[in-house]
MARBA-3410 file (N, C-alpha, C, O; in Angstrom, 1 decimal):
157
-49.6,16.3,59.5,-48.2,16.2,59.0,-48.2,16.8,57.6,-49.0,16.6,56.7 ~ -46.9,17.5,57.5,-46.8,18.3,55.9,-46.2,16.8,55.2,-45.5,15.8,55.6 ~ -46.9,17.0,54.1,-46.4,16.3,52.7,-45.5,16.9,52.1,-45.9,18.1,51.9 ~ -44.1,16.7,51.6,-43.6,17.3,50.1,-43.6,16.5,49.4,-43.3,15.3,49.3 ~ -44.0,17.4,48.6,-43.4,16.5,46.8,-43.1,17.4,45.9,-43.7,18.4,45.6
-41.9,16.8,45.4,-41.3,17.2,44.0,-41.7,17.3,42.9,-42.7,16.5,42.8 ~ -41.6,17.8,42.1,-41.8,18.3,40.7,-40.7,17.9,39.8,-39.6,18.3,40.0 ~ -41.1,16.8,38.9,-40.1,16.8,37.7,-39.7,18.1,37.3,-38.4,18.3,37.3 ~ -40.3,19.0,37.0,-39.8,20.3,36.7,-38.7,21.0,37.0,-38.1,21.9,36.4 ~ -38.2,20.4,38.3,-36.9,21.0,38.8,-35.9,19.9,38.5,-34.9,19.8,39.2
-36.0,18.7,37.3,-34.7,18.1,36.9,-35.2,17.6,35.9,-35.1,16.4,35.7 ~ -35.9,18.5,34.7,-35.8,18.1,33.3,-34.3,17.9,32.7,-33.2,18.5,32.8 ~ -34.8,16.6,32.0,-33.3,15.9,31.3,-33.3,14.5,32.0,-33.2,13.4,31.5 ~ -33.4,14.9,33.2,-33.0,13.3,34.1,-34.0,12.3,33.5,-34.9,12.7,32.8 ~ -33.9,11.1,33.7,-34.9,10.5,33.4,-35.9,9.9,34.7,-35.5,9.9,35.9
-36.7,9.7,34.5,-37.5,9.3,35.8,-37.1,8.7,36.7,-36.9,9.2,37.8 ~ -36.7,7.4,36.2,-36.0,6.3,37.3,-34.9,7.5,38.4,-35.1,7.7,39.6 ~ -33.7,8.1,37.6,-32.7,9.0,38.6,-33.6,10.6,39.2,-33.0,11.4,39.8 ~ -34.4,10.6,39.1,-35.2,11.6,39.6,-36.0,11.1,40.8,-36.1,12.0,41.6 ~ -36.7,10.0,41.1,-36.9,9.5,41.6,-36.1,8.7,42.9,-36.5,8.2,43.9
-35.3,8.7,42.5,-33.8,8.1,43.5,-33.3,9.7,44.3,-33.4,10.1,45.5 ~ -32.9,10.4,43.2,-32.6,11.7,43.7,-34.0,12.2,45.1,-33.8,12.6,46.2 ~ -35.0,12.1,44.6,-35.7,12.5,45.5,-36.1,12.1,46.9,-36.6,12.8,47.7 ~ -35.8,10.8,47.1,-35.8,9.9,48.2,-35.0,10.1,49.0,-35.1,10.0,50.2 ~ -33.5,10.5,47.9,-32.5,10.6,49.2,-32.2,12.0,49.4,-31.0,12.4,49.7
-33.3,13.0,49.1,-33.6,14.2,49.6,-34.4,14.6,50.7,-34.5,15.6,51.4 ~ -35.0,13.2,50.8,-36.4,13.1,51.8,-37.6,13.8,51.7,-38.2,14.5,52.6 ~ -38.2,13.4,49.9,-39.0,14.2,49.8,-40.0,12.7,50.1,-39.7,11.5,50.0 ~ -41.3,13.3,50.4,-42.7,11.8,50.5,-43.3,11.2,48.7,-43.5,10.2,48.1 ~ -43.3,12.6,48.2,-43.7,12.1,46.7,-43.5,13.0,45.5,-43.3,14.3,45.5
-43.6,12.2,44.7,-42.6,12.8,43.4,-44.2,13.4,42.2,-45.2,12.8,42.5 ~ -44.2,14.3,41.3,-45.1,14.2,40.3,-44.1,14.1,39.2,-43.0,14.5,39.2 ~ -44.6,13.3,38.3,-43.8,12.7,36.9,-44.7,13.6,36.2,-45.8,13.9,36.6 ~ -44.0,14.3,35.0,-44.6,15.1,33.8,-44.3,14.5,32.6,-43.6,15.3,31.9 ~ -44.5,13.8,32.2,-44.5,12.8,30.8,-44.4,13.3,29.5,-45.0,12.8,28.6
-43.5,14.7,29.4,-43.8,15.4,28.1,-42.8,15.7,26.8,-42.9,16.1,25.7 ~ -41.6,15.0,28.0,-40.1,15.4,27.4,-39.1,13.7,27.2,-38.8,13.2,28.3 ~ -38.7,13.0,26.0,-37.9,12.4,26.2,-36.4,12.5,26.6,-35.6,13.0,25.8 ~ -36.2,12.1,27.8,-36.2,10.5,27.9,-37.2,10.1,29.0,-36.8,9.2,29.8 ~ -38.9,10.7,29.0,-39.7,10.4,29.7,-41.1,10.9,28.7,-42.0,11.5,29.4
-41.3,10.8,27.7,-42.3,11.1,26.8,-43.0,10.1,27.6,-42.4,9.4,28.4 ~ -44.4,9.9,27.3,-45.6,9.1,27.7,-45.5,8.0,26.8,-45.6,6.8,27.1 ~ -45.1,8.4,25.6,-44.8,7.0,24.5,-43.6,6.3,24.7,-43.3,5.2,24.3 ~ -42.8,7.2,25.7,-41.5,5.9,25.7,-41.6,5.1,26.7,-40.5,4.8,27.3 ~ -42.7,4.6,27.2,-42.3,3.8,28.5,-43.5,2.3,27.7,-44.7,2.2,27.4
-42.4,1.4,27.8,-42.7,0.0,27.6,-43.4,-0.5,28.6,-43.2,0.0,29.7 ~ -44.3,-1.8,28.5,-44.8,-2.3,29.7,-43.5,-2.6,31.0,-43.7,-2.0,32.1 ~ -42.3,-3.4,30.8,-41.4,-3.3,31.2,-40.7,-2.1,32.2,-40.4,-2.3,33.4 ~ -40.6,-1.2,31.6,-40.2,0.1,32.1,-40.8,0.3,32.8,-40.3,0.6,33.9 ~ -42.6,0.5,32.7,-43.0,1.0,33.4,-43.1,0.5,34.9,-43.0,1.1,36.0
-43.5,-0.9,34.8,-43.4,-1.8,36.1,-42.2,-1.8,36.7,-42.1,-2.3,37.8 ~ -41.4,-1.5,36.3,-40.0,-1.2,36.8,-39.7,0.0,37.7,-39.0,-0.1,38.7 ~ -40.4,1.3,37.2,-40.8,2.9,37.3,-41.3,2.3,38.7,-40.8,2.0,39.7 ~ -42.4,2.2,38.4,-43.6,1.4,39.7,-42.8,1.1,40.5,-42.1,2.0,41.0 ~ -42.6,-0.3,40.7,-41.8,-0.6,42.0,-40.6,0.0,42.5,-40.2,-0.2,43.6
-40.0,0.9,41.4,-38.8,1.6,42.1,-39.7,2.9,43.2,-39.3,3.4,44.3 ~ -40.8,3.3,42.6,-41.3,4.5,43.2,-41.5,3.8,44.3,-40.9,4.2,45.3 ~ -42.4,2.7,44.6,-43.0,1.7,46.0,-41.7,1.6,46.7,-41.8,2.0,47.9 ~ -40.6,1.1,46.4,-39.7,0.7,47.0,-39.1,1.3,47.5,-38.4,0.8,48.5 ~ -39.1,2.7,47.0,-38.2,4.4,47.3,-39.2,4.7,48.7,-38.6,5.3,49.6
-40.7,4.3,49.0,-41.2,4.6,49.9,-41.9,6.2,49.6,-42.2,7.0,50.5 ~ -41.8,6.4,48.3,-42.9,7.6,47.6,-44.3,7.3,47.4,-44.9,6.2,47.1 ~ -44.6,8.3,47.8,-46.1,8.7,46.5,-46.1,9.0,44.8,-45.0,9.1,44.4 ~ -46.6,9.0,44.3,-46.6,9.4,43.1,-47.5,9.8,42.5,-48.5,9.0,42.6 ~ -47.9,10.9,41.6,-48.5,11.4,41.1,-48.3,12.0,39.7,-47.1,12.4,39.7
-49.0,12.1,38.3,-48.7,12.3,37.3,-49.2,13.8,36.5,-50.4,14.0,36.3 ~ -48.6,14.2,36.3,-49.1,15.9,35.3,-49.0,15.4,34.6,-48.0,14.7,34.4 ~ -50.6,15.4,33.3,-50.3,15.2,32.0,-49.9,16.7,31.1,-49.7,17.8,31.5 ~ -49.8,16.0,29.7,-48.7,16.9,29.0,-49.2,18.0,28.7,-49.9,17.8,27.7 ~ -49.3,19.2,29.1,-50.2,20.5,29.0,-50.2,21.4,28.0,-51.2,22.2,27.7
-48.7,21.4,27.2,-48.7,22.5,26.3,-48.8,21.4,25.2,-48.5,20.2,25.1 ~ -49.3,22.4,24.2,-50.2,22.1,22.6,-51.0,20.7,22.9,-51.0,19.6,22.2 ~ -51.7,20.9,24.1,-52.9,20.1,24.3,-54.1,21.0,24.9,-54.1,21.7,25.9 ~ -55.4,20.6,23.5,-56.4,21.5,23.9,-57.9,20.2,23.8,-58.5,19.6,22.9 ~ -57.9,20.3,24.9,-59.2,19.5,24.9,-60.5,20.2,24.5,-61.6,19.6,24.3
-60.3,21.4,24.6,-61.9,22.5,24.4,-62.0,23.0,23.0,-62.8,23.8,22.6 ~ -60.4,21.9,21.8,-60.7,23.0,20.2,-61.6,22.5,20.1,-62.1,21.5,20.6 ~ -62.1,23.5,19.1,-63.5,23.4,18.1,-62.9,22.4,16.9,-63.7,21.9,16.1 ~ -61.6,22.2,16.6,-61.1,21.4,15.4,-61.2,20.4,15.8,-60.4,20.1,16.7 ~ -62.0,19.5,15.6,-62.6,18.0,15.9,-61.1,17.3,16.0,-60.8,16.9,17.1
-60.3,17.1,15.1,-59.2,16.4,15.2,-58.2,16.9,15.9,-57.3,16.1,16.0 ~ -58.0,18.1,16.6,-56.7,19.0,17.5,-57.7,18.2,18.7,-57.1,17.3,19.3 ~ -59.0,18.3,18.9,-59.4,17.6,20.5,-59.2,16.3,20.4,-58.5,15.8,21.3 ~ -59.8,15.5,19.6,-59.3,14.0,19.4,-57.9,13.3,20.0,-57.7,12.3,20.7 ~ -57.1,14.3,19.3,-55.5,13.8,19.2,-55.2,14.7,21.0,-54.5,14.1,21.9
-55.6,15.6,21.3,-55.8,15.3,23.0,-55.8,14.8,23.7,-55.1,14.8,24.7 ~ -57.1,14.0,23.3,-58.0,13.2,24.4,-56.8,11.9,24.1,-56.4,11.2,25.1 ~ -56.5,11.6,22.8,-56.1,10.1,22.8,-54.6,10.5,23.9,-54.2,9.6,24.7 ~ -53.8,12.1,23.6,-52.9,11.9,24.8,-52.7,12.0,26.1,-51.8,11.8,26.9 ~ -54.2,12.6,26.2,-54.7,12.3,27.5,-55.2,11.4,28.5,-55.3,11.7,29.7
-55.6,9.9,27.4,-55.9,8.6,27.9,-54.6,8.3,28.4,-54.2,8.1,29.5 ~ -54.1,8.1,27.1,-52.2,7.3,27.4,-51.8,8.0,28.8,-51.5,7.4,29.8 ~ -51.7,9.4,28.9,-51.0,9.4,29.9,-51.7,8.8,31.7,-51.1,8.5,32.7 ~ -53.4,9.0,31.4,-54.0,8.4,32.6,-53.9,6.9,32.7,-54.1,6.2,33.7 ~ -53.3,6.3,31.4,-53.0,5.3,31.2,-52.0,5.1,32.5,-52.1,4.6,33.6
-50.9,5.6,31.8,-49.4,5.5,32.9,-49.8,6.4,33.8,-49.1,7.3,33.3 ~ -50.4,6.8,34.8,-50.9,7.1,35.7,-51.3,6.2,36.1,-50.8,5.9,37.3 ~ -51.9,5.4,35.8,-52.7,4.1,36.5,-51.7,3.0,36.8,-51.6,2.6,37.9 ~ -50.9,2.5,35.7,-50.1,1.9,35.5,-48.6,2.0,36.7,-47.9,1.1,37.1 ~ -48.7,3.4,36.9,-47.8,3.3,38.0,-48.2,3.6,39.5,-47.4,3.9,40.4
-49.4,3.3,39.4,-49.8,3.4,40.9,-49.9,4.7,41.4,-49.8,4.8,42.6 ~ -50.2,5.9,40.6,-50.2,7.4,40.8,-51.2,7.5,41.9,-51.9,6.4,42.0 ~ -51.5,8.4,42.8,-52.4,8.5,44.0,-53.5,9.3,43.0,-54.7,9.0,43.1 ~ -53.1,10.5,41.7,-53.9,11.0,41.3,-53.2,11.8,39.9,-52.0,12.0,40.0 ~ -53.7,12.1,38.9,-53.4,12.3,37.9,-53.7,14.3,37.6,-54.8,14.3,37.2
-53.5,15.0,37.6,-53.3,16.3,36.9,-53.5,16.9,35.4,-52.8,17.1,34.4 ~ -55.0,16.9,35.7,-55.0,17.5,34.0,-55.9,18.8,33.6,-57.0,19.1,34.2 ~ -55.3,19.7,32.6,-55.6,21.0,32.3,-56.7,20.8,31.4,-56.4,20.0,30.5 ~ -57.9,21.1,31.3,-58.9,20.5,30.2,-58.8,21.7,29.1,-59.8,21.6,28.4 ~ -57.9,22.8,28.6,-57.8,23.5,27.1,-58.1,24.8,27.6,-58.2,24.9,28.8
-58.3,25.7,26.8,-58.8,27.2,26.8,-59.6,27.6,25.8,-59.5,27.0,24.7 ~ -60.3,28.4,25.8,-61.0,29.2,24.6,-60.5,30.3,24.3,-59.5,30.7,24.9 ~ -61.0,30.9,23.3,-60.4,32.0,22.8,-61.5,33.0,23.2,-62.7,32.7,23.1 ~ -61.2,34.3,23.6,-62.0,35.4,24.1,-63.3,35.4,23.5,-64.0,35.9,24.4 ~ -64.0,35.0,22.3,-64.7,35.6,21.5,-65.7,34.3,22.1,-66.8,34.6,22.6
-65.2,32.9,22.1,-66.1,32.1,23.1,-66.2,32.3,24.3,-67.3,32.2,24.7 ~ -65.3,32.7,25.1,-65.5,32.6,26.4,-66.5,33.8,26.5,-67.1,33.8,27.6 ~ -66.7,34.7,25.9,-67.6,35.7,25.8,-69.0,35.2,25.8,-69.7,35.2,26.9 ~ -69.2,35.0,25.3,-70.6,33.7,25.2,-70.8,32.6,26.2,-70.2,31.6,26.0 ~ -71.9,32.9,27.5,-71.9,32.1,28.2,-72.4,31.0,27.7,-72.2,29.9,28.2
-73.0,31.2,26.7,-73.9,29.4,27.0,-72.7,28.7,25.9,-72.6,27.4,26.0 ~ -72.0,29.3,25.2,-70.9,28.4,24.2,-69.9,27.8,25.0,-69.4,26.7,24.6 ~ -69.3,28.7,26.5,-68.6,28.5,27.3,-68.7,27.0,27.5,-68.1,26.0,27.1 ~ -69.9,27.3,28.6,-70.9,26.6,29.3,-70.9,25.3,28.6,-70.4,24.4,29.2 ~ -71.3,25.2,27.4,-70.8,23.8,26.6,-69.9,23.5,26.5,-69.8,22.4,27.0
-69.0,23.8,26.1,-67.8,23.3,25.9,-66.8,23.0,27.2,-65.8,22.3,27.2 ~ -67.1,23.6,28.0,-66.5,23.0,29.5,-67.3,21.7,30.1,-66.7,20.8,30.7 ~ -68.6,21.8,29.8,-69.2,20.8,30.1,-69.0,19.3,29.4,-69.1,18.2,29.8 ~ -68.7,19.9,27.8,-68.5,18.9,26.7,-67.0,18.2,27.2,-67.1,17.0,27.2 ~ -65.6,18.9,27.6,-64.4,18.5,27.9,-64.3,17.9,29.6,-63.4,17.1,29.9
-65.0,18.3,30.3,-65.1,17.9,31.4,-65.9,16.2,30.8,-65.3,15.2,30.7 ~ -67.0,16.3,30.4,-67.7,14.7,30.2,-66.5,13.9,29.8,-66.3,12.8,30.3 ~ -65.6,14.5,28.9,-65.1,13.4,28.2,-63.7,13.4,29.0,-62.8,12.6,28.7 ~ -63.5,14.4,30.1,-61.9,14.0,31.0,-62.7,12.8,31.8,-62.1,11.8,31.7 ~ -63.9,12.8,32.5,-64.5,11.6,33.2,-64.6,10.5,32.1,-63.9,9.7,32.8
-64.8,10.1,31.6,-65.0,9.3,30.4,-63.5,8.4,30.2,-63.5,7.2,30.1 ~ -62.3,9.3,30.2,-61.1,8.6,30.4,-60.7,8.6,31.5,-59.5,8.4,31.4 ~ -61.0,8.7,32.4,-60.3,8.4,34.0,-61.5,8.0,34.7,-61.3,7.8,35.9 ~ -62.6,7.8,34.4,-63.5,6.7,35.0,-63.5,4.8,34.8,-64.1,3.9,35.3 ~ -62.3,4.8,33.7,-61.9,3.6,33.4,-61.0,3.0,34.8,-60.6,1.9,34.9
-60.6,4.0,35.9,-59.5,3.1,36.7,-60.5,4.0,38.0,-60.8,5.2,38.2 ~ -61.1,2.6,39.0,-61.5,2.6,40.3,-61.2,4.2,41.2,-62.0,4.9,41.8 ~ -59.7,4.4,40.8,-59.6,5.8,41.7,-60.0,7.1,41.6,-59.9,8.0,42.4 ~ -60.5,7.0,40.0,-60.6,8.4,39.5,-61.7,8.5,39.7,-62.6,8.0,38.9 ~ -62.2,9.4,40.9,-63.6,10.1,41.6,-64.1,11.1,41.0,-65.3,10.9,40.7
-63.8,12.0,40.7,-64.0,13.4,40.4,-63.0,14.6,39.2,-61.9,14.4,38.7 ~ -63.6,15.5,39.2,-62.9,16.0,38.1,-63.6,17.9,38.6,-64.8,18.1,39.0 ~ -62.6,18.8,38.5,-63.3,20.0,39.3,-63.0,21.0,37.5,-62.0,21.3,37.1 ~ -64.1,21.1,37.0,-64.3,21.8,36.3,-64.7,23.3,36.7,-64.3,24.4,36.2 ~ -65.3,23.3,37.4,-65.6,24.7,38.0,-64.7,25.4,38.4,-64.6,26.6,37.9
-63.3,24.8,39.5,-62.4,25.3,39.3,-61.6,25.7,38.5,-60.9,26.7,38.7 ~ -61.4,25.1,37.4,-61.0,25.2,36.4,-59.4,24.8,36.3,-58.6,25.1,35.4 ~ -59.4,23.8,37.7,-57.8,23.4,38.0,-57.7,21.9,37.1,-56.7,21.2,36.9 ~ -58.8,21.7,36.8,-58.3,20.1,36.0,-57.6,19.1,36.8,-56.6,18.6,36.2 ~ -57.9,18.9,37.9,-57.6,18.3,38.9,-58.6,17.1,39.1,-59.8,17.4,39.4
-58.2,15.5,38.9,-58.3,14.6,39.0,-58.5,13.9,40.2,-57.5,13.2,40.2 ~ -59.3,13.6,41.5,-58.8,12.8,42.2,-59.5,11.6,42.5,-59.0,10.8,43.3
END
């Protein structure tokens, strides 16, 4: 049987909760939340809200799944603090991923700049180094199995 699912992407502005309504009575099976824009930043959702988020998705009879926030997030800088401040928005969002019962989480692990990616073995580290530490934050919740670095899809499941 085909799955659909929606993409926040096609109703930036809405907020989750009417996006999520909207999509139900489209007849889609599951929604992806992208947590990057308020009135749905990753920081605006209260314990409250979010269990609220939750069961409206359970109750809508969706899936759900979460894209974390991708642009000016680089988990592979060489600037100790640009990867840090990443990783920390990369937890929060696996955070509310977990928190709302996501089937699986979506994450891009950074890019290099031509002059490393030129250099296999600098590569080679630092994909290895960002990949440890995407497992590192999503090995904290039961569901998070794997992480495809090779592909290079940053795909969580």
């Amino acid at each position: 049987m085909t799955h659909f699912c929606l993409s926040y992407a096609t109703d930036y502005g809405a907020s989750f909760e009417d996006f999520v309504r909207s999509a139900a009575v489209r007849g889609y099976d599951s929604v992806q939340l992208i947590p990057d824009q308020t009135p749905n930043l990753y920081s605006d959702f209260e314990k409250q809200r979010t269990s609220d988020l939750a069961a409206l998705i359970a109750d809508s009879g969706l899936s759900c799944s979460l894209h974390n926030v991708f642009y000016d997030i680089n988990l592979f800088s060489l600037v100790p603090a640009v990867q840090e401040t990443a990783f920390e928005i990369t937890a929060k969002c696996v955070d509310l991923s977990a928190a709302l019962g996501a089937r699986y989480a979506v994450l891009h692990t950074g890019y290099m700049f031509g002059g490393w990616r030129s250099d296999k073995t600098q590569a080679e580290k630092f994909w290895r180094n960002a990949a440890s530490k995407c497992l590192s934050v999503c090995r904290r919740y039961p569901a998070a199995r794997s992480i495809d670095p090779v592909g290079r899809t940053g795909l969580i499941s």
